[in-house]
C-alpha positions in Angstrom: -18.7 6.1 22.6 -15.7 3.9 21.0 -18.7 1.0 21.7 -20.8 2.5 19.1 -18.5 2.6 16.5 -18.8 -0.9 14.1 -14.8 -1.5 13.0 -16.0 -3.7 10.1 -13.1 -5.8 9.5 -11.3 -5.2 6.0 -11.4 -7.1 3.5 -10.4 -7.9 -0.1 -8.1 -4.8 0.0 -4.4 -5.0 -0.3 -0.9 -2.9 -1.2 1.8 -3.8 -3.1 5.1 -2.4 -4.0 6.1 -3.7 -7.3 8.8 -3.0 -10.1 8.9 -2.4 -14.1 12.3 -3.3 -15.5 14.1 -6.3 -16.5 17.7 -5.4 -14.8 17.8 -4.8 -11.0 19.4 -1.3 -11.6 16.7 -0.5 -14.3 13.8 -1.5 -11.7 10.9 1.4 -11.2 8.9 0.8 -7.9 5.2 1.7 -7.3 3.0 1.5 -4.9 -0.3 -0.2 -5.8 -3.9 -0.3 -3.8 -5.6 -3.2 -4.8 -9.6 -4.0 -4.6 -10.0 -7.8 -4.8 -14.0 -7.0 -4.3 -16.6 -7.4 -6.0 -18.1 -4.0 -5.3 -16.1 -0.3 -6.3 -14.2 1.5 -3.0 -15.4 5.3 -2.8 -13.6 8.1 -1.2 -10.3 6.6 -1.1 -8.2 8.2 1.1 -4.5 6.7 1.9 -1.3 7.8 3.5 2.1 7.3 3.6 5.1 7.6 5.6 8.3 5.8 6.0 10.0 5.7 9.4 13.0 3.7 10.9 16.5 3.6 12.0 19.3 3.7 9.7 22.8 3.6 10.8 21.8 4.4 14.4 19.8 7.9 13.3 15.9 7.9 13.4 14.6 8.8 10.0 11.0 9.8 8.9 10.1 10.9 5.8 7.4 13.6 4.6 3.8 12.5 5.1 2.2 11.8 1.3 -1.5 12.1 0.7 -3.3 10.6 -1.8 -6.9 11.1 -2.6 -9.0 8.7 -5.2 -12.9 9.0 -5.5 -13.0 5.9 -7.0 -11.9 2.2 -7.4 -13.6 -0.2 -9.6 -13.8 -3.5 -8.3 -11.3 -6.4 -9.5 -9.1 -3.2 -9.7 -6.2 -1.4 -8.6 -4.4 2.1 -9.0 -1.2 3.4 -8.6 -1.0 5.4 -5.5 3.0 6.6 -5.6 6.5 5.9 -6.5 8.9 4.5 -4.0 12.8 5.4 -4.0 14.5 1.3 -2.5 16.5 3.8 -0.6 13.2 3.6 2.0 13.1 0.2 2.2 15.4 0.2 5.3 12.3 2.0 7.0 8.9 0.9 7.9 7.1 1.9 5.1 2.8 2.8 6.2 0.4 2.7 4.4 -2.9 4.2 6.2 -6.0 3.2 3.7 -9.1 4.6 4.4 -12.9 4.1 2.0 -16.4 3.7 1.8 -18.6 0.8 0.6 -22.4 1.5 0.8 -22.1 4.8 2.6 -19.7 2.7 5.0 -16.3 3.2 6.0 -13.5 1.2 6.5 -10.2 1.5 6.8 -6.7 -0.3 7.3 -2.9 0.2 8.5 -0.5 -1.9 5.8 3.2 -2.0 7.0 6.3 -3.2 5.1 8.5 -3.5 7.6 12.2 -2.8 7.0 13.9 -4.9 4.3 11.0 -6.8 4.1 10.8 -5.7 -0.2 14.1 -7.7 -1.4 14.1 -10.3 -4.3 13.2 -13.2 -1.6 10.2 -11.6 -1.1 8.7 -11.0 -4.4 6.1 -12.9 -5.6 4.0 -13.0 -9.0 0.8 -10.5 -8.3 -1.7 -11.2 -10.8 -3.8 -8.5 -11.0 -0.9 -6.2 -11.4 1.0 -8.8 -14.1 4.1 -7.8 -11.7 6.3 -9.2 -9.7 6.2 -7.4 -6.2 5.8 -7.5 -2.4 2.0 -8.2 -1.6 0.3 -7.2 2.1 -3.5 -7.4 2.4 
């Protein structure tokens, strides 16, 4: 059975948590789904949950769904707002679409502290400065 299934690999597709704001204190994060393709994503279904450790206590947080029926190609969308309190955590990102009737879909993981000011970089499509996976 799992022999019939084609796991397509992904590409083209990434997340990023970026900021607005000029101060670190006045910095907004988002998360952003990202379609590098040349061809729209449809049905776009992703997931989020943080998980971790902190201070010797395992921590989840709620399970977030978020549901977009389309996005255009060279495009991206805001999926949710992020609180830096969770960046101790592993923060998943479960991204799941269609192209042509067929679906694909991709685990992105920030893993903890991995979204610090070492780490950012400039993200064109977003004009931000952020943490890209893809």
């Amino acid at each position: 059975m799992k022999k019939d299934i084609d796991f397509t690999p992904v590409q083209g597709v990434a997340v990023a948590i970026a900021f607005t704001g000029e101060l670190p204190e006045e910095r907004t994060w988002n998360v952003y789904l990202i379609n590098n393709n040349n061809v729209a994503l449809e049905n776009v279904f992703v997931t989020s949950k943080g998980y971790g450790t902190i201070e010797d206590e395992e921590v989840k947080t709620s399970v977030l769904r978020h549901m977009f029926e389309r996005v255009e190609a060279k495009s991206f969308v805001q999926v949710e707002v992020i609180d830096p309190s969770v960046f101790k955590l592993n923060n998943e990102y479960w991204v799941s679409y269609y192209i042509d009737g067929k679906i694909y879909d991709k685990r992105f993981v920030f893993v903890p502290d991995s979204i610090t000011d070492e780490h950012l970089i400039d993200i064109s499509m977003l004009q931000m400065q952020g943490v890209l996976h893809s």
